[in-house]
Every structure is written in structure tokens, then in C-alpha cells.
C-alpha positions as CSV (number, residue, x, y, z in Angstrom):
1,X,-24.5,217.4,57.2
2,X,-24.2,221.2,56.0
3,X,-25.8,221.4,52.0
4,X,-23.0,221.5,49.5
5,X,-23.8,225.0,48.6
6,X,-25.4,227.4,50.9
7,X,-26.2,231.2,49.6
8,X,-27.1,233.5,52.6
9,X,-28.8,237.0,51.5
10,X,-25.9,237.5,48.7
11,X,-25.3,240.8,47.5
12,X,-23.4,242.0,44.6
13,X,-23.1,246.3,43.9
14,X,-20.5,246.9,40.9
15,X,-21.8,250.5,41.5
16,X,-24.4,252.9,41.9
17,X,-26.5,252.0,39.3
18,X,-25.7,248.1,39.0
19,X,-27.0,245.7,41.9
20,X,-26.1,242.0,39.7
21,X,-27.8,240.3,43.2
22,X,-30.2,241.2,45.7
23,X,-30.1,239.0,48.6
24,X,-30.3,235.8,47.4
25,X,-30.4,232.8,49.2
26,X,-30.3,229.3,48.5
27,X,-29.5,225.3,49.8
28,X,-27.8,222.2,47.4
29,X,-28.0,219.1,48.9
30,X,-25.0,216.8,48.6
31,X,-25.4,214.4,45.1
32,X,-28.6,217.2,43.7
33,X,-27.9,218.7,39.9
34,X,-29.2,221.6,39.9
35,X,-29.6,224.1,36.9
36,X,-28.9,227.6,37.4
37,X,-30.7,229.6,34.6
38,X,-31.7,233.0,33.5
39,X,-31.0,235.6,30.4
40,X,-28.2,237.5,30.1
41,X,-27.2,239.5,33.2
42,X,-29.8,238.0,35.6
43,X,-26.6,237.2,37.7
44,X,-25.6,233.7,37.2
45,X,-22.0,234.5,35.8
46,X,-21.8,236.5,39.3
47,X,-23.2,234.0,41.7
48,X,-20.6,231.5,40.3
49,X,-17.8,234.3,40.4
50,X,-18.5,234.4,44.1
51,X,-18.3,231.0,44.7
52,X,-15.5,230.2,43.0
53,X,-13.4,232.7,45.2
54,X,-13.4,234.8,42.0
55,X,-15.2,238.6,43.2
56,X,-16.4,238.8,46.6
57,X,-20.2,239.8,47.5
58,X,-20.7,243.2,48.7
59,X,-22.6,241.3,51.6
60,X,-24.0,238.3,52.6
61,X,-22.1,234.7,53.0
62,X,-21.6,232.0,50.3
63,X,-20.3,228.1,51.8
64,X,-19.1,225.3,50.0
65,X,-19.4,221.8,51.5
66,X,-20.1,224.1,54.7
67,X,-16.5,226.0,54.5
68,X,-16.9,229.8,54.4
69,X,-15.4,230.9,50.7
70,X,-14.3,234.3,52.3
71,X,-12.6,233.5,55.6
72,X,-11.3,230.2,53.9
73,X,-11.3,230.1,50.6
74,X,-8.3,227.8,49.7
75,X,-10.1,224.9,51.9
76,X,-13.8,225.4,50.9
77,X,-12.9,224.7,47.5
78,X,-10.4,221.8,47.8
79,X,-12.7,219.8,46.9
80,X,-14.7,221.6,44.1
81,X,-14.3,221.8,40.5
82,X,-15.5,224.2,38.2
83,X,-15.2,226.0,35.1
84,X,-16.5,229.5,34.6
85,X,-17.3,231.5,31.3
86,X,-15.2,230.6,28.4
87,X,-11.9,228.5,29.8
88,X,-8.8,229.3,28.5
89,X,-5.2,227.9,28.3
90,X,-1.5,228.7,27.5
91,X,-1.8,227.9,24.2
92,X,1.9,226.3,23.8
93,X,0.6,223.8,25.8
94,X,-0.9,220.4,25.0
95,X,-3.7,219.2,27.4
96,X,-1.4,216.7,28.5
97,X,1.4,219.4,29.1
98,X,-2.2,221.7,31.3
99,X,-3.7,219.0,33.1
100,X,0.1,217.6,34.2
101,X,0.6,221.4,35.1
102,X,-2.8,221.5,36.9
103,X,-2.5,218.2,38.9
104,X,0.7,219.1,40.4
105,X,-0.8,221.9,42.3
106,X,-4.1,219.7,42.8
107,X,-1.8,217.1,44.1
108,X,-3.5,214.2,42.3
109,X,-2.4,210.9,42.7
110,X,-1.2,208.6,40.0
111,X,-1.0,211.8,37.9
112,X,-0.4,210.0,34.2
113,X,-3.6,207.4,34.7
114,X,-5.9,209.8,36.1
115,X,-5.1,212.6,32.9
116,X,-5.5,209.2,30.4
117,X,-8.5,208.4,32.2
118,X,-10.1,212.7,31.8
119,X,-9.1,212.5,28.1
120,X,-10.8,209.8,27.2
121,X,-13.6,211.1,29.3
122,X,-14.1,214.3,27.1
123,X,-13.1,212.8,23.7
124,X,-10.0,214.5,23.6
125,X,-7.5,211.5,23.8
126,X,-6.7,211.9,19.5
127,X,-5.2,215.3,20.8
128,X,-3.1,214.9,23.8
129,X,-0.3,215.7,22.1
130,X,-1.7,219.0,19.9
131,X,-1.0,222.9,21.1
132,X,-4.1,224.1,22.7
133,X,-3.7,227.4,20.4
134,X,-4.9,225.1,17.7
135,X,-8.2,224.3,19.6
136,X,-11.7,224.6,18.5
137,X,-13.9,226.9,21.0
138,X,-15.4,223.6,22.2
139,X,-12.0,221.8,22.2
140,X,-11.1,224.2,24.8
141,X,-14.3,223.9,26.9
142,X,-13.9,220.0,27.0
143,X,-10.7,220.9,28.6
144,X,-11.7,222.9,30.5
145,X,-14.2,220.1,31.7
146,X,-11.9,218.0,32.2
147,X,-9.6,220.1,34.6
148,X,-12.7,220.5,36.7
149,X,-12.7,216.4,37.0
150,X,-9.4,216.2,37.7
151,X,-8.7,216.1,41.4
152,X,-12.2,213.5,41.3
153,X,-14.2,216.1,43.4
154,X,-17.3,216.2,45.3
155,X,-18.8,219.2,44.2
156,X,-18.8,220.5,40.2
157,X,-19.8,224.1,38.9
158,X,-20.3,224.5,35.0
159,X,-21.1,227.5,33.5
160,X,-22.2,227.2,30.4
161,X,-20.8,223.5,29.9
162,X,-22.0,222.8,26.4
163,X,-20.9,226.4,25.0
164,X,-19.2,226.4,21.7
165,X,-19.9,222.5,21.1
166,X,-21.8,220.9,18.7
167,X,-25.1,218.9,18.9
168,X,-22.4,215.7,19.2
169,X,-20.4,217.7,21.5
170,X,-23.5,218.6,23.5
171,X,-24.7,214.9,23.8
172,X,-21.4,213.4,24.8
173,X,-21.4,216.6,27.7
174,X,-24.9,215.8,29.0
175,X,-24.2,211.8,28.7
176,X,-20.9,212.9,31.3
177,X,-23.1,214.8,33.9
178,X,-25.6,212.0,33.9
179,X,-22.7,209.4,34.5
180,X,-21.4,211.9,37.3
181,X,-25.1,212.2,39.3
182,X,-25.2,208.8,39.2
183,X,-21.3,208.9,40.5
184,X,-23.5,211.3,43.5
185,X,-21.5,213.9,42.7
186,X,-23.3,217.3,43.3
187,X,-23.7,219.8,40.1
188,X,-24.5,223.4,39.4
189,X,-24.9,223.9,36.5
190,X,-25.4,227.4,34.9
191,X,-26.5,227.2,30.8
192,X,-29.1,228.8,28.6
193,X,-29.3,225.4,27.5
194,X,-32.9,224.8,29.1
195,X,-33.5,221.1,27.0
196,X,-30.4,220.1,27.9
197,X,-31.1,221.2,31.8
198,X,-34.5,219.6,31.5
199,X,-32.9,216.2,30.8
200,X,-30.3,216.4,33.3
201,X,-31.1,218.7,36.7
202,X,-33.4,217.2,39.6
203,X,-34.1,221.3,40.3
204,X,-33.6,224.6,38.6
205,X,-33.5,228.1,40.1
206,X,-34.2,230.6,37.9
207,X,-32.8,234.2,38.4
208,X,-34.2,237.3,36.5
209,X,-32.3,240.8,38.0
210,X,-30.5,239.6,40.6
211,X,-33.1,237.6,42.4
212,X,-34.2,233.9,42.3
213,X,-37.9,233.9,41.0
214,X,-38.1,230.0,41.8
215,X,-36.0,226.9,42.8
216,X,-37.7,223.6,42.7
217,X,-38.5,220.4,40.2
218,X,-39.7,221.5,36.9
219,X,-43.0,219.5,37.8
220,X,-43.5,221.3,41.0
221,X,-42.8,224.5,39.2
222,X,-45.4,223.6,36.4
223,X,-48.0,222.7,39.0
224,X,-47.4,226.4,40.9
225,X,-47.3,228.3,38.5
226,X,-49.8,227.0,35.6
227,X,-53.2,225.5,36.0
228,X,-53.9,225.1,32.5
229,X,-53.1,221.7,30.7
230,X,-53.1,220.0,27.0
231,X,-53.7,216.9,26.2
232,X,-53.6,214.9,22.7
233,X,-57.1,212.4,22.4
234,X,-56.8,209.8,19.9
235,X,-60.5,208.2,18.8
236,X,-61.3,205.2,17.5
237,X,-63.7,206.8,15.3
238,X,-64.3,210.0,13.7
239,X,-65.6,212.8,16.8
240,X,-69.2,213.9,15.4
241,X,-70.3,217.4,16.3
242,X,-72.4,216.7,19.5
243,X,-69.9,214.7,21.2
244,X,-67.3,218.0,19.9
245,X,-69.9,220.7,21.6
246,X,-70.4,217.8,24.7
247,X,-66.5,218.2,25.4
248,X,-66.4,222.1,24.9
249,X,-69.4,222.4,27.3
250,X,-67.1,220.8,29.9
251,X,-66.3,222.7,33.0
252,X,-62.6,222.3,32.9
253,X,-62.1,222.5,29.4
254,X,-61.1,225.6,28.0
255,X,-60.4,225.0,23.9
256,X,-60.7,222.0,22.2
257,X,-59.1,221.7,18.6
258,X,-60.1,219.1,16.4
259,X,-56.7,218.2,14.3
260,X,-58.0,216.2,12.1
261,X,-61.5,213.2,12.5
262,X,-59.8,211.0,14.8
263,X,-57.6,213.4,17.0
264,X,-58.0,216.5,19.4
265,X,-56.2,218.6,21.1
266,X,-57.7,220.0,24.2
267,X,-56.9,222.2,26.9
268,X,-57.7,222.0,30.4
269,X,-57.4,223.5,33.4
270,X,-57.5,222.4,37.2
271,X,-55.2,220.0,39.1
272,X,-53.2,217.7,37.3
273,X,-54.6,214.1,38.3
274,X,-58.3,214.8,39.4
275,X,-59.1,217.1,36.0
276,X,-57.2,214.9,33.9
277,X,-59.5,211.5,35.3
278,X,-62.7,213.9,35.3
279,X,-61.8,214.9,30.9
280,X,-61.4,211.2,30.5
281,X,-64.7,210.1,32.1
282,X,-66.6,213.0,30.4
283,X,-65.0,211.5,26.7
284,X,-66.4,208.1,27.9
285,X,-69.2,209.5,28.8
286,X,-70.0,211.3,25.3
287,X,-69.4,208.1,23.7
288,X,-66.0,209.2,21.8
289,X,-63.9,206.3,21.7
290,X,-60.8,206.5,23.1
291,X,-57.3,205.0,21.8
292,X,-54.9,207.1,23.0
293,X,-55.0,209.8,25.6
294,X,-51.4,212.1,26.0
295,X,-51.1,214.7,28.3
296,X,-48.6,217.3,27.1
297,X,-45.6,217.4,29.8
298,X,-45.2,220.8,30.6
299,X,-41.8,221.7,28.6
300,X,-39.2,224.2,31.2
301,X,-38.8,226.6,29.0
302,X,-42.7,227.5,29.1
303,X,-42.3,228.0,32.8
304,X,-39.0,230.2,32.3
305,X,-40.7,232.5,29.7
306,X,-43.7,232.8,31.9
307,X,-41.8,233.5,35.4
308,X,-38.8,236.4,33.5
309,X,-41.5,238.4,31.0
């Protein structure tokens, strides 16, 4: 089966002096989420242009669900949905008056059920009946969500799905994309939201200048890319001073801070598992008893700022 999305050695020259990509290339397997992240003008707004039929590359190919978007792009995305940058609407419109609009062309089936059904979906059942011109920022982007949904497709781009919402708004959009992976639908997603990607991708790809740095789990990306590790130590009793310098003088160990007599933070370095069972044997070893031992989970957003500085 051909990936969902496939990127071939895409290229993108607005002029001269501005190259937004530079050859990238890239596979999404049907039912993945993957978050597409970078800073401003790393080329995500670009990327999704292209896909969506929106610019065309300067060179290189771009499929959806195996369909070509440039020699086909009415059929490769018949069966995508996506919303890109800020959405907007005629604002004399309701949503139900937009999505009605929007599902005639779609051709959805059992049009009235399927809008009731979206509404409710993004919280915006109280206003079916309100002038989009009176919309909130993130009114607007949860109908512009749920125009994305409505034709029930296989394949969903977002970017920037939880811009202009508020921390509710921002829950109830990450509670949908989880109840769509598990739907198997297939998501890119492009945010500067990186907590809100951490809980919901399977892989990110992160972009800096037109080129992706690195697409893979967050774990696997931790374990490339840093070798040193934390970990919180809990102790029965208070740590005296020679069992302090008898961790410090540890070969992996590279700082230990005592927090206060019964906890310490140290850091580490080495491969995850076998360091991690080596520190713990050296604390039984120096008689420190231990109650609690937390490794630190290596957060995305420390491998993002490492990989675009």
C-alpha cells in the first residue's frame, strides 16, 4: 500500500534570495499522527500549501494516498481534509448555512445528520444558527475543523489546530485527534504547540530552513540525539556526605544535587537502561536507601531547542 503522504526531494524558490524548502523528503504511514514542527518560516505553512494543491513546488513530487497532487489534484485529495493557517468564512453565514454549502460540493451523504453530528463534535452546536462574522478567532478554527471532518476522510492536515483557542478549547481539540487516531485516521499535524504534540503524535519531523533535521518518536529522538539523563532519588534516610562523594565519584554520573536530606537530583549519562540499572546498583551499593527512583522523561521541546539553535 503507498504511505498516505509521500514528499520526494520538494523544492520551494519564491525568489532569488528565498529557498522556503530544500529537497525534503518524507513517508506517513496510513493511521500514523504525525507532528510537523518548527519556528516561524522553517517551511511548514509551505509544505502544507503544497499539499493541499494550494502553491506548487518549484521541483520535486508531493502524493497523497499515492495520487500525484500535481497531475491529479482533484482526486488525490478527495479523500483528505485539512485546514491551513487561520480559516475563514462568509461571514453572513451560519456554520449550518457553510458546512450545508461545503457538503454539497463534498457530496456527503445524509447531509443534515452528518453537520449535527460535526457540531456537536467541536462544541459548536449552541451556535448553529449565529453569523460566523460574530465568531471568536477559535470559534472560527473549530469550524474550520469541522469542515475538514466533514466528508469522514482518511487523511487530515491541521495547521495550527489549537490556534486562537483557549486552554478548554485546546483540550477538547487534542481529546478530538486522539478519538480520530484511534478512528485510524492518519494526521499531520503542523503546531508550535510542542506539549500538545507530545501527547498526541506517534512521530514528529522537525524543519528548521527548509529542511527536515529529524523525523522519528520523540524517544528515538531523545536517545540519538542526548546521552545525558536525570533522574529524581528518593531515600529513606537522610544521604550523609560519603555516600554524596561515593555517587559523584561514579563513572556515569556527571552532577549530583542534593534538594534537600532525603532527595537528589542526579544526572547521568550513557544508554538509557544499562546506566540507569548500573546508578541504581551503585546507590545500593553505598548503602543510601532507596524509596523512590524517577528518571526524568526527556520533554520534546528539549530535543527541538537542541536540534534548531
Amino acid at each position: 500500500m503507498e504511505p498516505a503522504i509521500k514528499l520526494e526531494s520538494l523544492t520551494k524558490r519564491y525568489s532569488f534570495k528565498i529557498l522556503a524548502l530544500r529537497g525534503i523528503s518524507m513517508e506517513i504511514e496510513h493511521g500514523a499522527c504525525v507532528g510537523f514542527l518548527g519556528p516561524n518560516g522553517a517551511g511548514k505553512s509551505t509544505t502544507i500549501k503544497i499539499l493541499t494543491g494550494l502553491i506548487r513546488p518549484t521541483d520535486g513530487k508531493a502524493y497523497l494516498n499515492g495520487k500525484d497532487i500535481l497531475l491529479n489534484k482533484k482526486e488525490a485529495l478527495s479523500d483528505v481534509g485539512c485546514v491551513v493557517e487561520t480559516p475563514d468564512f462568509y461571514t453572513y453565514l451560519t456554520p449550518v448555512d457553510t458546512l450545508t454549502y461545503l457538503g454539497k460540493i463534498r457530496g456527503v451523504d445524509d447531509l443534515d445528520a452528518r453537520i449535527e453530528e460535526i457540531l456537536k463534535l467541536v462544541k459548536l452546536e449552541d451556535w448553529a444558527d449565529t453569523r460566523v462574522g460574530s465568531f471568536s478567532k477559535g470559534m472560527k478554527q473549530r469550524l474550520g475543523i469541522g469542515q475538514a471532518l466533514l466528508h469522514d476522510p482518511r487523511l487530515i492536515i491541521l495547521d495550527e489546530p489549537s490556534s486562537g483557542l483557549d486552554p478548554k478549547g485546546m483540550a477538547e481539540v487534542r481529546d478530538l485527534i486522539l478519538r480520530l487516531k484511534k478512528e485510524g485516521k492518519t494526521l499531520f499535524i503542523s503546531s508550535h504547540m510542542l506539549s500538545e504534540i507530545q501527547q498526541t503524535a506517534d512521530k514528529v519531523a522537525l524543519i528548521n530552513k527548509g529542511e527536515i533535521l529529524a523525523y522519528d518518536t520523540v524517544d528515538a529522538l531523545g536517545k540519538k540525539y542526548f546521552t545525558v539523563r536525570e533522574v529524581t532519588v528518593e531515600t529513606a534516610d537522610p544521604v550523609r556526605d560519603a555516600q554524596l562523594h561515593a555517587v559523584e565519584s561514579m563513572a556515569m554520573v556527571r552532577a549530583v544535587t542534593a534538594e534537600n536530606g532525603t532527595r537528589l537530583l542526579i544526572r547521568f549519562e550513557g544508554e538509557c537502561d544499562e546506566c540507569r540499572y548500573d546508578l541504581l546498583r551503585g546507590l545500593f551499593d553505598a548503602g543510601i536507601k532507596v524509596t523512590s527512583f524517577v528518571p526524568k522523561g526527556l520533554a520534546l521541546e528539549s530535543v527541538y531547542m537542541e536540534m534548531i539553535k
